[in-house]
C-alpha positions, 0 to 999 in steps of 0.5 A, a space after each residue: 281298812 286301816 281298822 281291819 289290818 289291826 285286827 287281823 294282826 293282833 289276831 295272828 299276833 295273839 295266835 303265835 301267842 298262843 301257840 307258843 304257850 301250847 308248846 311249852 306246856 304240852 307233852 314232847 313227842 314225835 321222835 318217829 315223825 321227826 325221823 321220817 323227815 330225817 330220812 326224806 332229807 338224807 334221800 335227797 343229799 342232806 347228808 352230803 350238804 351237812 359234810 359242806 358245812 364241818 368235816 364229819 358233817 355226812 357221818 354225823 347226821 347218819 349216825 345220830 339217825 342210827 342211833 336215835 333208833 336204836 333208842 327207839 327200837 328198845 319200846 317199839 317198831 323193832 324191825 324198822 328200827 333195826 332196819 333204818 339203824 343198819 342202813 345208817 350203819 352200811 352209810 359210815 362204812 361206805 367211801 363217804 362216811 370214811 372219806 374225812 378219817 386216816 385210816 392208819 390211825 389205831 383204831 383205823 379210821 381214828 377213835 372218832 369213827 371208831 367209837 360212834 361206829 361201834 357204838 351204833 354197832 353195838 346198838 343194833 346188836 343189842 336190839 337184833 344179834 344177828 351172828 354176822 354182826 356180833 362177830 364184827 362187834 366182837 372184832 372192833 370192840 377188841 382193835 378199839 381196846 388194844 388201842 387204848 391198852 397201847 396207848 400212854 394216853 386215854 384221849 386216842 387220836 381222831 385225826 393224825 396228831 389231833 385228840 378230843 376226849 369226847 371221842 374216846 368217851 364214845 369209844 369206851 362207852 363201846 366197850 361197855 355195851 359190848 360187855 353187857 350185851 356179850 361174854 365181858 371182856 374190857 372191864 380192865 381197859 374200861 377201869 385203866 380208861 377212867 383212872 387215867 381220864 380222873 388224871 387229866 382233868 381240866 385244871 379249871 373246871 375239874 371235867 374233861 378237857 375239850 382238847 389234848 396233846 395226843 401223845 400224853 392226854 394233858 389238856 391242852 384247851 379246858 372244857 367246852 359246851 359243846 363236848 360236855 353235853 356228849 360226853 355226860 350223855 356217855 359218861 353213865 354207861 362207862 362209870 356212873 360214880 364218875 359220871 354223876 360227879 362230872 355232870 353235876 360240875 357241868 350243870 353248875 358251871 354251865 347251865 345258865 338261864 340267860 336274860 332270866 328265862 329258860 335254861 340253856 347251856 353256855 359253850 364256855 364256862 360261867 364267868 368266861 367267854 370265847 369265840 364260836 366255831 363250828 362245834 358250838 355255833 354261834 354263841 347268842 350270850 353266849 349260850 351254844 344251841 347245839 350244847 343246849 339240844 345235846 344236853 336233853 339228852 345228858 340230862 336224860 342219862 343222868 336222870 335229871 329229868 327236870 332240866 331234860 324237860 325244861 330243855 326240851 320244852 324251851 326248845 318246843 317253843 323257840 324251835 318253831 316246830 313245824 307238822 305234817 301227818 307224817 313228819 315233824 321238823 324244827 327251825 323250818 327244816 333248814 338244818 337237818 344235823 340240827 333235828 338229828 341232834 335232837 332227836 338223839 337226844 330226846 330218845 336218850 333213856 334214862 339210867 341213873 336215880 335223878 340229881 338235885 333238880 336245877 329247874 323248878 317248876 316255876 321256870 315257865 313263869 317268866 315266859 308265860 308272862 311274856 307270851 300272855 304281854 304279847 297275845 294281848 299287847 296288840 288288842 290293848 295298843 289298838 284300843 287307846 286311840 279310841 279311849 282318847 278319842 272318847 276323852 276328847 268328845 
């Protein structure tokens, strides 16, 4: 009995093996199958159990929902697209997708609801420009311009006193998709948003900071993780001079490849640490796994489709993806934010001509070796016994 056990451990053991191995070299895909699970979540209150855990949690997981098809929407299932994007849409603009934001900030609701609002919008728009729709876009695009246009600072308020440069990044990049779907009208506010932005960098990183006084825009805490990979994701659409110049300072001080093997994305800066909260999550040597997920998709705007790649498939293997014939969930299904999130990411398309690449095609080895150790670990440990055994006869 004792004999059999082993066996079929070392099978199960070599089986996971194996699997992984599968994983990190086989093909991403699944987006609509990842969707679907979305979906199914979102009916039965995911959205509702996200808000529980940090404050724009319910908006969040609807709008990374809306927009991951609109991005699919661009090749195919059109019509579907355009119709889970426009559900997401009416769920921001109900009472729960309002619920957190003041809505006597300029932009009302805030430039947080405002700009992944109009941007979703926008998206939708561009794949369906039904008239009614296009007169909303029109009339946001401008309340978020004259927001910006009035304001001494380009890091508009989310909350009442509070500003995060990445949401107005959103904002801005808004803008942008309005004047290449539309008759342009914000290339000025778009050009005064990035001079200023240049102005208010991070002192010790040279990116845009993660947080900043309200009234002037001056940093008040340095670049993080967690709202770099957003903001290089955005940061192509608004100016791509600009944007290239930031990501590749990003990939330098924050891409990483703990304990030597596959690439992440570290929630403070290379040679800096600093607590987690609920925009990182917890920091395992530091790496932020939400930073980590978005960056796939930063990569992809940028064009660095060597390390959106070596994200993505790193992710297949220590994601533990799960299968069904019609859905596809990560990490056991027990974060659907999370699967939002990536989702979002891997259907990011690509915009710009591709960087210097930063993960060669040998950064599979050092995990290889590791998986090929542990699918035949167990057969080699089984058999020393009976070697001894033998050498004692």
């Amino acid at each position: 009995m004792g004999r059999l056990v082993r066996i079929v451990v070392a099978g199960v053991v070599s089986a996971l093996a194996l699997s992984g191995l599968i994983r990190l070299y086989a093909p991403v895909s699944g987006a609509e199958r990842q969707l679907a699970f979305i979906r199914a979540e979102l009916d039965r209150g995911a959205g509702e159990a996200a808000q529980g855990m940090f404050p724009e949690g319910y908006f969040f997981l609807h709008a990374l929902y809306g927009l991951a098809w609109v991005d699919v929407g661009r090749h195919h299932r059109r019509a579907e697209a355009v119709r889970e994007a426009r559900w997401a849409l009416a769920r921001l603009d109900g009472p729960q997708g309002t619920a957190p934001f003041s809505e006597g900030l300029s932009p009302r609701f805030g430039v947080f609801h405002a700009g992944w609002t109009n941007r979703l919008l926008g998206g939708i728009v561009g794949l369906d420009p039904d008239p009614a729709l296009v007169e909303r876009f029109e009339a946001d695009a401008r309340a978020i311009a004259a927001a910006f246009d009035g304001s001494a600072s380009p890091f508009l308020p989310a909350y009442p006193g509070q500003s995060w440069p990445v949401d107005s990044a959103v904002a801005v990049a808004s803008l942008r998709l309005h004047d290449e779907l539309l008759t342009p009208a914000f290339g000025a506010t778009v050009q005064r948003w990035v001079a200023a932005a240049r102005q208010r960098l991070d002192p010790a990183t040279g990116l845009l900071p993660h947080v900043t006084d309200p009234a002037s825009g001056e940093p008040l805490q340095g670049a993080r993780g967690s709202s770099q990979s957003v903001i290089q994701r955005f940061l192509p659409e608004i100016d791509q001079e600009f944007a290239r110049e930031q990501y590749l300072r990003f990939r330098e001080l924050f891409v990483g490849r703990p304990l030597g093997l596959g690439p992440a994305v570290r929630e403070y800066p290379k040679g800096t640490d600093g607590p987690g909260d609920v925009d990182s999550g917890p920091l395992p040597l530091g790496v932020s796994l939400s930073a980590t997920v978005v960056t796939i998709g930063a990569a992809r705007a940028e064009g660095d489709d060597s390390l959106a790649s070596a994200l993505a498939h790193y992710g297949e293997l220590a994601g533990v993806p799960m299968q069904t014939p019609g859905t596809k969930r990560y990490a056991f299904g027990l974060l659907p934010i999370g699967d939002a999130f990536l989702v979002w990411a891997q259907t990011a398309p690509a915009r710009a001509e591709a960087p210097p690449a930063v993960a060669g095609p040998l950064w599979r080895v050092p995990l290889t070796v590791l998986l090929l150790l542990a699918g035949a670990g167990p057969w080699l440990r089984w058999r020393k016994p009976k070697r001894r055994q033998q050498l004692g006869e």
